[in-house]
N, C-alpha and C positions, 0 to 999 in steps of 0.2 A: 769779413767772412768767418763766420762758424770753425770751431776744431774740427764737430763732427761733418761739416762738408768738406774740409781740405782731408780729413781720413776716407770719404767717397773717395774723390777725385781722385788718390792718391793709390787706391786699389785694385791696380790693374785695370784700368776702363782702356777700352780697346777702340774709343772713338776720337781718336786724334784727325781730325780732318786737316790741317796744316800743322806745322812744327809748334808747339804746345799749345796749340788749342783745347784739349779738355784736360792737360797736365801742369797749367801752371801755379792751381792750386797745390798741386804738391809739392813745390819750392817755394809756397809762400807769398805766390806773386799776387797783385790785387787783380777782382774779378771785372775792374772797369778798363773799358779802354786804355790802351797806349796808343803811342804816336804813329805805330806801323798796325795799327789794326782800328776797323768802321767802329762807328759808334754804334751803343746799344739802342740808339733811339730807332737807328733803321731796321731792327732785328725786329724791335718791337712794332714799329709801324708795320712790318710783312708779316708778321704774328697778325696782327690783326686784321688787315688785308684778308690774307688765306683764312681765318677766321667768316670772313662775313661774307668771303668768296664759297666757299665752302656751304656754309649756312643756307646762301641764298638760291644753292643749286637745289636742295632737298634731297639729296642723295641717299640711300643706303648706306648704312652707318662703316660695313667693312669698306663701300666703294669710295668713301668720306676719308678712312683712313688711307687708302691708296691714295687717294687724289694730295691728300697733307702729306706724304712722305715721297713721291715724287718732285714734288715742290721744293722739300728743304733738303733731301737728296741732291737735287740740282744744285741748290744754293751752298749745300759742303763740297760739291765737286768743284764748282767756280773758282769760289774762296781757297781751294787749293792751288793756283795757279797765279798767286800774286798776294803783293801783300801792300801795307800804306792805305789811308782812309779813303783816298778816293777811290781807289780801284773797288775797295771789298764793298765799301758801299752801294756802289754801283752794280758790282757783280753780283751780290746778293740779291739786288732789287732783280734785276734783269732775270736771273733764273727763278724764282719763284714766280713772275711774272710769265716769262715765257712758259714753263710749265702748267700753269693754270687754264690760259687762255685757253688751249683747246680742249682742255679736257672740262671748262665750264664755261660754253662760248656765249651764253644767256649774258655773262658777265665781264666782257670784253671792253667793252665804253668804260665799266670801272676799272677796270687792270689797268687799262691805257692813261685812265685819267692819274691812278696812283703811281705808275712809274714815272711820268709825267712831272709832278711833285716830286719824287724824289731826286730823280736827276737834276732838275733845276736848282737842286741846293747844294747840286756838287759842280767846285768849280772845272771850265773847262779843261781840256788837256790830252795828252798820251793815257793817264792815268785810268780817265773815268773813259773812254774808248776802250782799253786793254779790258776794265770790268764788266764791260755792259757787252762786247764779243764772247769775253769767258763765261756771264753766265748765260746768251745765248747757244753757246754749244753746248754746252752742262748739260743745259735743261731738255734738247732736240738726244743727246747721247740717251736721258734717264728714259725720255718719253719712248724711244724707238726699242729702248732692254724691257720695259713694262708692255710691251703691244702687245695683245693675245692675250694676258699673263691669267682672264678669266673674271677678273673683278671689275669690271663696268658693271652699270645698272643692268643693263641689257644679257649680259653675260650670268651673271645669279640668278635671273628672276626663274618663275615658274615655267618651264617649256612644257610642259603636259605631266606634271610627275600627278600621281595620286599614291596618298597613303596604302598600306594595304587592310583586306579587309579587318572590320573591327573584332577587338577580341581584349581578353581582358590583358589590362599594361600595355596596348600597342594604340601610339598614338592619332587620335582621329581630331579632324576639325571640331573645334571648338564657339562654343557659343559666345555669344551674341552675334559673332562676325559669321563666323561658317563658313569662312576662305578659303581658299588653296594653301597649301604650304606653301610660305615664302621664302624667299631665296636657297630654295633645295641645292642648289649647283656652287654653290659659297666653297664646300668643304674641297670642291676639285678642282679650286684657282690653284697659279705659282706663286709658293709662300716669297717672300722676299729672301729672308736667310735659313727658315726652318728644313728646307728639301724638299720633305712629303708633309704632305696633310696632316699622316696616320703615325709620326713618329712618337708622339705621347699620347695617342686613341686610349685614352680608360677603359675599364673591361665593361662588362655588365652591371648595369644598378642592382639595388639589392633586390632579391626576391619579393614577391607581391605575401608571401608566407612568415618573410623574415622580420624579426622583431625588431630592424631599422625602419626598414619600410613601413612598417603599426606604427611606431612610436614616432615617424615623421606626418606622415599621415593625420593624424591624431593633432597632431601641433598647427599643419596647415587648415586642417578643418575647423579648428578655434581659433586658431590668431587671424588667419586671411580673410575668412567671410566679411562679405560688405558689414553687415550689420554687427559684427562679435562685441560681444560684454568681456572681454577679459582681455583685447587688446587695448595698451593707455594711447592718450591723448601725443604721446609722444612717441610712442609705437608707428602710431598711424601718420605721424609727420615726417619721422625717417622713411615708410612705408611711399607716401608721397614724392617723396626728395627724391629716393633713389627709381621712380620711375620714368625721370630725365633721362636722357640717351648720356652713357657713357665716354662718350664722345665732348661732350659739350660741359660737361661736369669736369671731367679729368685736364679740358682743355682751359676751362678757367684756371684749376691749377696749377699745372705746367706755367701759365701766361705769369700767375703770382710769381713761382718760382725765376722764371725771366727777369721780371722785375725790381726783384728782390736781390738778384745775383748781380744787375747790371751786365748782364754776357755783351760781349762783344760780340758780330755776327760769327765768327766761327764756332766759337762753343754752342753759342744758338743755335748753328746751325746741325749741329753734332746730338745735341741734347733733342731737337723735336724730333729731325729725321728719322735718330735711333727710336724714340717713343711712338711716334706712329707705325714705322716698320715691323718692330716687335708686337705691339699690336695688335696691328689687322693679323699679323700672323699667328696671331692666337687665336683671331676669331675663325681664318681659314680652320685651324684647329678644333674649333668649337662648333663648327659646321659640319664635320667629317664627321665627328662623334653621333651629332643630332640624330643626321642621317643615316647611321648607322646601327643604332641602339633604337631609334624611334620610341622612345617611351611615351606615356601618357602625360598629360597634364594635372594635377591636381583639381581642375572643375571636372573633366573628366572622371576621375575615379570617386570623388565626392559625391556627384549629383549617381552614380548608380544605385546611391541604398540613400538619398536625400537630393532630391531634383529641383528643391529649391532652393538651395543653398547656390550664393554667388562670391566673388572674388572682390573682394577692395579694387583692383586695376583688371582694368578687359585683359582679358588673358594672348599673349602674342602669339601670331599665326604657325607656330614651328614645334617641334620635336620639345621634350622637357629637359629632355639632359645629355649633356650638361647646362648648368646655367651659362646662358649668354656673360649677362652682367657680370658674373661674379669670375667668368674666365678672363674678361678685359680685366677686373680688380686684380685681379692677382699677377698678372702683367707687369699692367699699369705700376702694381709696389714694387714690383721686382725690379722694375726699370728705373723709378725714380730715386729710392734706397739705394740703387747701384752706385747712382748716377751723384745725387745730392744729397746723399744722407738719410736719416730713419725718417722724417719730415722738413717740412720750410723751416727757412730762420726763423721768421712769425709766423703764427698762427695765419690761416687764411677762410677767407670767412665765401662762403659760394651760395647760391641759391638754387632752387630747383624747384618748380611748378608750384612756386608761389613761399617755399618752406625755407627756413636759413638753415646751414649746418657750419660751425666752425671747427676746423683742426690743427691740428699740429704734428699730427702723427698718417703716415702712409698706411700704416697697418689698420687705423683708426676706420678708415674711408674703407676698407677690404671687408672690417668687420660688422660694420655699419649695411654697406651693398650686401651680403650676406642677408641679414637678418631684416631690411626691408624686403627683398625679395621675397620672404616666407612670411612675413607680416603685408604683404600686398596679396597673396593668395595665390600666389602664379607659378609658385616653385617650392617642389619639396629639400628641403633643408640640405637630402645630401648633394643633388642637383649641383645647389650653391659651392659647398662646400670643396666636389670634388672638379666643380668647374675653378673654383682660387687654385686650386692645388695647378690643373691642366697648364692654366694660364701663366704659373710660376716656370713649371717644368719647359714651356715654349721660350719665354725669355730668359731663364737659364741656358736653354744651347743658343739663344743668338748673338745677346749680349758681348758673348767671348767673339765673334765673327763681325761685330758690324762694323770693324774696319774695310771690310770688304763692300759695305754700302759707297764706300769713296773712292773706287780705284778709280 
């Protein structure tokens, strides 16, 4: 293990889900199992489990992050309640498991079939009974505090909202699609740890007059158009990369980091929980805003004095600002820099809609989401910008509470 990850671990991280579970970097201790604690194989097995369980339901990206932090919410609650490899193993399995099930029941014959497997490689006993009870009630506690909380598919989607009428800077459906606004009701879920929605609400974008707003303007009508002469080859490949869902990008890093660390299921289960809780709670954050400020789109304001100008990526059904992406970015560093340092051990190498990017640095990826978004054509620069910012300030007040994710 890393200097600069035993100086993470070592600064106040507030996600002890059992007696040092994310603090035994800071005495030095190694990040691999001991004898009183599951192996990292099962950490990583339910990582990927909730991974393809997840994936396979197609959900909405914020009801994606709920559905993951339910899951290993459960599985830090479990693991508090006992210790020794059979138990946590078990416990871990059983509450990721049990929390999944019903909230992706398309996907039940797999769950069953995967704890199924895991049990079987724990031997019988008091042990692996104590675990596989603890993390059934874990998981029935998290699921019954999350009921209502607003974030199902069903619960965001469009119930009859309509923009208002059009006018200039006030956001209208957008071409090619010409949808309803999607997930209008996002921003009035219950955050996990944030309170309200509207605790970091941004003020107003800059004026349609003001010399941010020209000189962004200006930048996305050259770099973003499908066809621009002055965006490079390489422009257009980050432009690509980062129009993967945030979810699936940041989740292969997190998995490296896993990997890399060797966690045992407790810290595992401390480090996803916190990262998906924090989050979706940025994105509840980034929905109140939307919806709030309703700005325009860049095709929008583009095609009124040029109607043929288009966007590198179809432009997505919602409000422009703040940026989506770039409020999970800003999160996402805040939470992992907390948590693990300024980036991984190694570098980590990810993919996205066909494109490679490798990093080494959290900030890297923040600055990167930024500048494909405005290189993809779909987001004016400050959007981006003041969406990292939003996204930092959300997981700044959680971060210090998400011991409270494990009572």
């Amino acid at each position: 293990m890393t200097i600069r990850r035993r100086r993470a671990l070592a600064c106040g991280v507030a996600l002890t889900v059992a007696a040092g579970a994310l603090t035994g970097a800071a005495t030095g201790a190694s990040a691999s199992a001991g004898a009183g604690e599951g192996r990292s194989e099962t950490a990583l097995t339910w990582y990927d489990v909730t991974a393809k369980t997840v994936g396979a339901a197609g959900l909405p990206q914020v009801t994606a992050s709920r559905t993951w932090a339910i899951g290993w919410i459960s599985a830090g609650r479990a693991l508090r309640s006992g210790k020794g490899r059979n138990f946590q193993d078990a416990a871990l399995a059983s509450a990721v498991h049990d929390a999944l099930r019903p909230l992706v029941p398309a996907q039940v014959g797999e769950l069953d079939a995967a704890l199924a497997r895991t049990l079987d490689g724990i031997p019988d006993g008091r042990a692996k009974k104590a675990g596989v009870r603890a993390g059934q009630e874990a998981a029935q506690r998290t699921l019954d505090e999350r009921a209502g909380d607003g974030l199902t598919k069903e619960e965001i989607s469009n119930d009859g909202y309509e923009p208002p009428a059009p006018a200039p800077g006030v956001w209208r459906k957008t071409p090619p699609l010409d949808r309803p606004a999607v997930q209008p009701n996002a921003g009035r879920a219950k955050p996990f740890l944030l309170g309200t929605p509207d605790r970091f609400r941004p003020g107003p974008s800059p004026a349609l007059d003001s010399p941010r707003y020209r000189r962004d303007l200006a930048e996305v009508r050259a770099y973003g158009r499908d066809t621009s002469t002055v965006r490079s080859p390489e422009q257009t490949g980050t432009a690509k990369f980062w129009s993967s869902s945030s979810i699936s990008l940041y989740g292969a890093a997190l998995r490296a980091v896993l990997l890399q660390g060797h966690y045992p299921p407790t810290r595992a289960a401390g480090l996803v929980a916190a990262f998906h809780a924090v989050t979706a709670d940025a994105q509840i954050a980034v929905y109140d805003a939307k919806y709030v400020h309703l700005r325009w789109r860049p095709i929008t304001a583009v095609q009124a004095d040029d109607p043929g100008w288009k966007p590198l990526i179809t432009t997505p059904q919602h409000p422009e600002y703040p940026g989506g992406h770039s409020t999970y970015a800003g999160a996402a560093e805040r939470v992992l820099t907390r948590l693990t340092g300024s980036g991984p051990d190694r570098p980590i190498r990810l993919v996205g809609n066909g494109e490679v990017r490798t990093y080494s640095s959290w900030r890297d990826m923040t600055r990167d989401n930024v500048d494909g978004r405005v290189w993809s054509g779909i987001h004016f620069r400050f959007s981006d910008e003041i969406g990292a910012g939003l996204g930092a300030r959300v997981a700044g007040w959680d971060l210090p509470q998400t011991w409270r994710l494990f009572r």
